[in-house]
Backbone as XML, in Angstrom:
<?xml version="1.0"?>
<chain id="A" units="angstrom">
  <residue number="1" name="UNK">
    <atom name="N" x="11.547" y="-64.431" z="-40.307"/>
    <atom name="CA" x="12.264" y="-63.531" z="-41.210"/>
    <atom name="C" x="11.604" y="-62.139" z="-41.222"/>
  </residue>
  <residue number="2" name="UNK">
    <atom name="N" x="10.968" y="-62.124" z="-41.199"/>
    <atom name="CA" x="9.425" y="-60.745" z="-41.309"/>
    <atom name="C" x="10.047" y="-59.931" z="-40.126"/>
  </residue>
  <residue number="3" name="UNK">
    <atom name="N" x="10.425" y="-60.913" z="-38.935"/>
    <atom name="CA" x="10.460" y="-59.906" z="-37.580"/>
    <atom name="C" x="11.586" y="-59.581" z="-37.626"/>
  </residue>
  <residue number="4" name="UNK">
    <atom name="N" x="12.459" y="-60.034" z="-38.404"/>
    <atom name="CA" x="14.075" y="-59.475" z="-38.703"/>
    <atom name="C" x="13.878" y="-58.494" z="-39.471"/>
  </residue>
  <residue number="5" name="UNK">
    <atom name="N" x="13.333" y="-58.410" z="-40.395"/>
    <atom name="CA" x="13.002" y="-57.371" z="-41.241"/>
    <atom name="C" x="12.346" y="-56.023" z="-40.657"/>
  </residue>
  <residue number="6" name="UNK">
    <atom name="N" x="11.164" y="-56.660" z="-40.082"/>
    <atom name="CA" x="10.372" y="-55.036" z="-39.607"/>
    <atom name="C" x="11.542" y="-54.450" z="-38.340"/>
  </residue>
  <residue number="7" name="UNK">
    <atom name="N" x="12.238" y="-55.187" z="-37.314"/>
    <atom name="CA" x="13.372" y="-54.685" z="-36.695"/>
    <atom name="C" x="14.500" y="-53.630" z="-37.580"/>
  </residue>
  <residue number="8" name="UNK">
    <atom name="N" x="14.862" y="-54.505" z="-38.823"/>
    <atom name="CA" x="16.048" y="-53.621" z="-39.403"/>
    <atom name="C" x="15.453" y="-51.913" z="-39.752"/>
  </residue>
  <residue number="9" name="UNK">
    <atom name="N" x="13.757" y="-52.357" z="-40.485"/>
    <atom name="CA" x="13.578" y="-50.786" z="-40.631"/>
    <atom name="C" x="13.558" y="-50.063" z="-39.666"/>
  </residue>
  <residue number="10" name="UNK">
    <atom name="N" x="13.110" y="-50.768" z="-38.360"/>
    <atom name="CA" x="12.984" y="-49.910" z="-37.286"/>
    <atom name="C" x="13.401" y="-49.051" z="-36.823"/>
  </residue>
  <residue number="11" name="UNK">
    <atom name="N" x="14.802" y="-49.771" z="-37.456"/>
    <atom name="CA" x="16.165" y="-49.041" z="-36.871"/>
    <atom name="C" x="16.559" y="-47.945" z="-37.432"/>
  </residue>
  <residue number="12" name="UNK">
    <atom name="N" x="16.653" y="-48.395" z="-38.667"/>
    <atom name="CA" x="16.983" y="-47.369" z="-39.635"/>
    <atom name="C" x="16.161" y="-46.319" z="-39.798"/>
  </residue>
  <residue number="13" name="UNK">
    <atom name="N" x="14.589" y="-46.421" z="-39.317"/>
    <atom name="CA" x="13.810" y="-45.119" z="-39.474"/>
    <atom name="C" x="14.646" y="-44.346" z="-38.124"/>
  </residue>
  <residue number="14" name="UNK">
    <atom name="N" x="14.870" y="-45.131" z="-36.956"/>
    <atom name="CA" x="15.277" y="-44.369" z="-36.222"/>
    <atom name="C" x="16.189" y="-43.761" z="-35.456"/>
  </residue>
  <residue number="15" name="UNK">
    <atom name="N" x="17.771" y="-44.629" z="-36.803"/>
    <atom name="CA" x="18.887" y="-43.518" z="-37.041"/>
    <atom name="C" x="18.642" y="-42.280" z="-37.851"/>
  </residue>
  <residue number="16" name="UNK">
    <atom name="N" x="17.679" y="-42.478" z="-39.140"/>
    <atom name="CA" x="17.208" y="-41.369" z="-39.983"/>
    <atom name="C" x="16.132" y="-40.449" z="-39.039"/>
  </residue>
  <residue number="17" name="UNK">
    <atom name="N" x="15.704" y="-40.646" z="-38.554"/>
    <atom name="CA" x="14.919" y="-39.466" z="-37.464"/>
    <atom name="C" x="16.022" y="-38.670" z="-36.580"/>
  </residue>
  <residue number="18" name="UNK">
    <atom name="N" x="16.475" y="-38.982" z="-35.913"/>
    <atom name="CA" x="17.854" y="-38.628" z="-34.799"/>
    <atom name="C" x="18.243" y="-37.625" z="-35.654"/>
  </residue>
  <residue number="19" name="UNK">
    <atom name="N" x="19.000" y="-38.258" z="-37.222"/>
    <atom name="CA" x="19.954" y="-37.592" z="-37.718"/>
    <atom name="C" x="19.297" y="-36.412" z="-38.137"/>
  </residue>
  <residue number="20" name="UNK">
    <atom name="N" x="18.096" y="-36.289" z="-38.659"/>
    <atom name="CA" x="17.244" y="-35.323" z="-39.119"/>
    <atom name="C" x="17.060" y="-34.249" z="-38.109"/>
  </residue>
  <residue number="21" name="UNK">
    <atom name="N" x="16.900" y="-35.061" z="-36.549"/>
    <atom name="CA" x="16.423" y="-33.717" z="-35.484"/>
    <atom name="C" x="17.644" y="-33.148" z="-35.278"/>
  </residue>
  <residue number="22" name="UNK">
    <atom name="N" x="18.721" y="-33.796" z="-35.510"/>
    <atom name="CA" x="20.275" y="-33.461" z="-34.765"/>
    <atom name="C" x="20.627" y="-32.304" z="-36.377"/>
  </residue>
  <residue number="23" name="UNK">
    <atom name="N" x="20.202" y="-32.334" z="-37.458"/>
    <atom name="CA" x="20.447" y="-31.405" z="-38.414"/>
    <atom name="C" x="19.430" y="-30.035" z="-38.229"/>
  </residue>
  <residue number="24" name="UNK">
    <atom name="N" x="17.962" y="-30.623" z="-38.091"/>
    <atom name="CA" x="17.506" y="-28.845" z="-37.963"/>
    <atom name="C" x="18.039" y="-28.464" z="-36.845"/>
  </residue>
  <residue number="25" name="UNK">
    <atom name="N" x="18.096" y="-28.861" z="-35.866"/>
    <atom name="CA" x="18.852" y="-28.259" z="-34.198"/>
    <atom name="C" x="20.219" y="-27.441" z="-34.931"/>
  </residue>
  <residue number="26" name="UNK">
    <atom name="N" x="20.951" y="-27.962" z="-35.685"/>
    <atom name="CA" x="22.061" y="-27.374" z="-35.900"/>
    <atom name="C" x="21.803" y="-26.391" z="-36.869"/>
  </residue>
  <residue number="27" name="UNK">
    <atom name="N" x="20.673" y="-26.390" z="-38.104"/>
    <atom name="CA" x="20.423" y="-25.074" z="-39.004"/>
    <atom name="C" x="19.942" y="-24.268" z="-38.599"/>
  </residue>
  <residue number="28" name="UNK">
    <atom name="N" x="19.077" y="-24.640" z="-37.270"/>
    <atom name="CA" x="18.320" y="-23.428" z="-36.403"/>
    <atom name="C" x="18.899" y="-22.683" z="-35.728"/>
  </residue>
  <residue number="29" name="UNK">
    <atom name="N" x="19.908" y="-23.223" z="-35.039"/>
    <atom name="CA" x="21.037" y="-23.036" z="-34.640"/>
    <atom name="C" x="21.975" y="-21.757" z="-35.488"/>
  </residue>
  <residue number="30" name="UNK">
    <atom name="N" x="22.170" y="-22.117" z="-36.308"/>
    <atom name="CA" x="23.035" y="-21.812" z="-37.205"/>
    <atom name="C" x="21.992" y="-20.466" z="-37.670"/>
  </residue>
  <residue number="31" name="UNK">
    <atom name="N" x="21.149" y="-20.344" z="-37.854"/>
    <atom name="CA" x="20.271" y="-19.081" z="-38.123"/>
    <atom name="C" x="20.675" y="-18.118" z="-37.349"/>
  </residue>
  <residue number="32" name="UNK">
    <atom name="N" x="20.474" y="-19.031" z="-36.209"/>
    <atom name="CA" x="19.828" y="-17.946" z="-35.348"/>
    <atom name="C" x="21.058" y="-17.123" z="-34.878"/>
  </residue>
  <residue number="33" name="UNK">
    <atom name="N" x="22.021" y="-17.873" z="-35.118"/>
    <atom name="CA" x="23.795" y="-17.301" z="-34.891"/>
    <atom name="C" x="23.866" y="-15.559" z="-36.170"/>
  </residue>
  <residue number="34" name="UNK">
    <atom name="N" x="23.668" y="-16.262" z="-36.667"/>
    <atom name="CA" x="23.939" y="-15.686" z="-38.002"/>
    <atom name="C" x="22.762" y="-13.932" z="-38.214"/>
  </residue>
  <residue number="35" name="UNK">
    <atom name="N" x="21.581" y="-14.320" z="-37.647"/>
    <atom name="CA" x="20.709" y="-12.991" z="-36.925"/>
    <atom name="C" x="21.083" y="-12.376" z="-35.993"/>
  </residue>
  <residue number="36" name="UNK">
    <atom name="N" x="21.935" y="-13.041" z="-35.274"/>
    <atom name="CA" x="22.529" y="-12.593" z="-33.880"/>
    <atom name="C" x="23.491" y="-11.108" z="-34.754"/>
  </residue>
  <residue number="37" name="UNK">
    <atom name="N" x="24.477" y="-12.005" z="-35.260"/>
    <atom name="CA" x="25.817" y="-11.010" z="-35.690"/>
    <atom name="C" x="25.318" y="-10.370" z="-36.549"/>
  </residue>
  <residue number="38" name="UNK">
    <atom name="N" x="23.775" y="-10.483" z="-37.309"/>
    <atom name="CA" x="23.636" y="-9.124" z="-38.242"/>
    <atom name="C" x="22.534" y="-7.892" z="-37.437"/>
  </residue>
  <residue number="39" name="UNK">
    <atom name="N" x="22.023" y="-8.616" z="-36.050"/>
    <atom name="CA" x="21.165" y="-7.643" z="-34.971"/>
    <atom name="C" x="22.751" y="-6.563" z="-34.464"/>
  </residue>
  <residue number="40" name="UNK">
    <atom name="N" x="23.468" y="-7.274" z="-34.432"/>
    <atom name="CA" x="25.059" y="-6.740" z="-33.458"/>
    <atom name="C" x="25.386" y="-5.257" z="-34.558"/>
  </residue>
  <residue number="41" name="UNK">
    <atom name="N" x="25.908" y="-5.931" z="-36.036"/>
    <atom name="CA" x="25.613" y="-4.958" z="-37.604"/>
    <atom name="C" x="24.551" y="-4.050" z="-37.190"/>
  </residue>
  <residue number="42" name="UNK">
    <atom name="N" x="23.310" y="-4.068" z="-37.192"/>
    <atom name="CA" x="22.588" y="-3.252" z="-37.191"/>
    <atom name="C" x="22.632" y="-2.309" z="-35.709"/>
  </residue>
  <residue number="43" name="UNK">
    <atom name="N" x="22.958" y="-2.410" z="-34.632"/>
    <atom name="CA" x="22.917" y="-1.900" z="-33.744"/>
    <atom name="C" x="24.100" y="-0.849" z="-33.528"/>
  </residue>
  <residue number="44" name="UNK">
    <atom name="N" x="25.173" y="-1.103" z="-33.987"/>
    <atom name="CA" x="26.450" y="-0.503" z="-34.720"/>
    <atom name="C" x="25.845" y="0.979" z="-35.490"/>
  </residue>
  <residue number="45" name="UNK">
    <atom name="N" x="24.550" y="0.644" z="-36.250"/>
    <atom name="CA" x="24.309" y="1.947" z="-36.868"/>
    <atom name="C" x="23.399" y="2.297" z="-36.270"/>
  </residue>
  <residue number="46" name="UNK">
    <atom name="N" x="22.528" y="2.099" z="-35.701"/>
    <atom name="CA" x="21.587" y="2.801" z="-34.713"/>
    <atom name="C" x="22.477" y="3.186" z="-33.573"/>
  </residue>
  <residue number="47" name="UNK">
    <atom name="N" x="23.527" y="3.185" z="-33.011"/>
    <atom name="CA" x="23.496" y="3.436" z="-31.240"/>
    <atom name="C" x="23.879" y="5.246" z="-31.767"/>
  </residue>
  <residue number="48" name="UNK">
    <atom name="N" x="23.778" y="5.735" z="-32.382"/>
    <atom name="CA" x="24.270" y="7.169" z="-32.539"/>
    <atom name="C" x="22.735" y="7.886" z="-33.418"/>
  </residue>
  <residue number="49" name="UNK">
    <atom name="N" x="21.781" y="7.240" z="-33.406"/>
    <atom name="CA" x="20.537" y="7.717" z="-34.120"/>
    <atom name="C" x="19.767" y="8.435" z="-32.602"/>
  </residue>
  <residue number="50" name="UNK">
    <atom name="N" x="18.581" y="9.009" z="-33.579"/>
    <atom name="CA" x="17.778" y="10.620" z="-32.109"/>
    <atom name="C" x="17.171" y="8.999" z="-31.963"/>
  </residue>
  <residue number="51" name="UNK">
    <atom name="N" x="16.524" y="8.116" z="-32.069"/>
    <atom name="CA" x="15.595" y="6.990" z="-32.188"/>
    <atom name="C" x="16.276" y="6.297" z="-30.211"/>
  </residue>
  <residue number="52" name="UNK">
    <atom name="N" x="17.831" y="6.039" z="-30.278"/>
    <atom name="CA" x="17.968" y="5.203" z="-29.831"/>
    <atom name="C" x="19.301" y="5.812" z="-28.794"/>
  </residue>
  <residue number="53" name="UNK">
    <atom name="N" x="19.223" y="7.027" z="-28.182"/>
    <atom name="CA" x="19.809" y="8.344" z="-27.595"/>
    <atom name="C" x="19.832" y="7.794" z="-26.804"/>
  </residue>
  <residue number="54" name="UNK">
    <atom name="N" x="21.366" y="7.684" z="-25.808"/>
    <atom name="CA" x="20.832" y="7.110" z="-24.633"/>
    <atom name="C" x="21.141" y="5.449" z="-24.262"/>
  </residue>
  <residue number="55" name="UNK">
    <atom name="N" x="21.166" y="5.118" z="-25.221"/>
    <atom name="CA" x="21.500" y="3.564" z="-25.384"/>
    <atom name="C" x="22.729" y="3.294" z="-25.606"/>
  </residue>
  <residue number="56" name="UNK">
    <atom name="N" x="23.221" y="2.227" z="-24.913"/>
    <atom name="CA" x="24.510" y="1.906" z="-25.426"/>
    <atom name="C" x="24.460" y="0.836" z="-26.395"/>
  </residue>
  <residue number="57" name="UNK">
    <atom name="N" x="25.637" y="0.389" z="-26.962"/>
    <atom name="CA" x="25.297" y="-0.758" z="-28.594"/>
    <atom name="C" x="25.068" y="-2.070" z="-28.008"/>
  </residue>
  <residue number="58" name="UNK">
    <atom name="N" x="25.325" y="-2.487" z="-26.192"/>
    <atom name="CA" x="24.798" y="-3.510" z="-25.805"/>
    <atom name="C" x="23.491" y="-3.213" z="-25.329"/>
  </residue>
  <residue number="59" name="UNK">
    <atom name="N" x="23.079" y="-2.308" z="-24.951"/>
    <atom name="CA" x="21.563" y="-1.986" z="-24.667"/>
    <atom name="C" x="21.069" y="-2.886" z="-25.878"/>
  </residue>
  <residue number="60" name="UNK">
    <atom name="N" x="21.047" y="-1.894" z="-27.086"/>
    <atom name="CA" x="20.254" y="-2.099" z="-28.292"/>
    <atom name="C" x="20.725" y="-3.434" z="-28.906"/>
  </residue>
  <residue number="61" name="UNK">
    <atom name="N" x="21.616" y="-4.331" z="-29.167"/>
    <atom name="CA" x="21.740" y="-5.204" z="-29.075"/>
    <atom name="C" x="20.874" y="-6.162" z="-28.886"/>
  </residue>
  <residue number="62" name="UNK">
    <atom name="N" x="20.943" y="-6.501" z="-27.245"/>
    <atom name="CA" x="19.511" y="-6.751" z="-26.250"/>
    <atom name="C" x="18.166" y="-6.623" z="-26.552"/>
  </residue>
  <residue number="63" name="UNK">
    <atom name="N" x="18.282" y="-5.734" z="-26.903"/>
    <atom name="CA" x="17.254" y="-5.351" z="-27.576"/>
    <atom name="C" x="16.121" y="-6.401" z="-28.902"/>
  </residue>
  <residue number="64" name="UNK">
    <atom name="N" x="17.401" y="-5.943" z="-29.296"/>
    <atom name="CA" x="17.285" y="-6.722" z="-31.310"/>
    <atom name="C" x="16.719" y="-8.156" z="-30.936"/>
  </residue>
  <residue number="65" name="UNK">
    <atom name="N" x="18.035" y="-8.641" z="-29.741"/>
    <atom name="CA" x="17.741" y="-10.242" z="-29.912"/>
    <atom name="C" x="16.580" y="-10.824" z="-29.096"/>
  </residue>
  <residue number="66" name="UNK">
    <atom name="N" x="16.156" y="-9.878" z="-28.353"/>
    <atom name="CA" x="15.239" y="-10.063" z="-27.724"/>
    <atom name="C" x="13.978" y="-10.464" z="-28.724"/>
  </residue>
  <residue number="67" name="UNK">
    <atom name="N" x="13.968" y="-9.623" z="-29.771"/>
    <atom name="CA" x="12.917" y="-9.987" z="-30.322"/>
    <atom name="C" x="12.795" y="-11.059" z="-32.064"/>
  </residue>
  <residue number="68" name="UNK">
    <atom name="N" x="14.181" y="-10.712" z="-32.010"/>
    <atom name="CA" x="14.763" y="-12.036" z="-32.833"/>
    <atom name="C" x="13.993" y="-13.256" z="-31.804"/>
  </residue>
  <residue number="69" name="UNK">
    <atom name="N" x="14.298" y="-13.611" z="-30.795"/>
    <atom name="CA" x="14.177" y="-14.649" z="-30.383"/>
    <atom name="C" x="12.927" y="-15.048" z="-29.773"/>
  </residue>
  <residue number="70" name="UNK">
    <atom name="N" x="11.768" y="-14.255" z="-30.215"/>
    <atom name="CA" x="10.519" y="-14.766" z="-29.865"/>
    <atom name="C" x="10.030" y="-15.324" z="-31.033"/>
  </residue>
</chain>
């Protein structure tokens, strides 16, 4: 009975792990979306600044996420 038992938690710790990695993957995810389209916002008001002359709004863009994403 014991080995039926320590099996069932087994399991269940390791549908509850899965589901846990498969949720931050998706909030990290979901961040990092969400920095994306406000780097895109911000680059919108810089591509016409003396700072960033020269650049186009996908340059600077590129830019942004570049360092978003380190």
């Amino acid at each position: 009975m014991e080995y039926i038992l320590n099996n069932s938690v087994s399991a269940v710790e390791t549908i509850f792990t899965t589901i846990n990695k498969v949720l931050k993957g998706f909030f990290k995810s979901w961040v990092l979306a969400r920095q994306y389209q406000a780097n895109y916002y911000v680059a919108e008001k810089l591509v016409n600044t003396e700072d960033y002359k020269g650049l186009s709004l996908q340059d600077i863009v590129v830019k942004l996420n570049n360092v978003t994403s380190k």
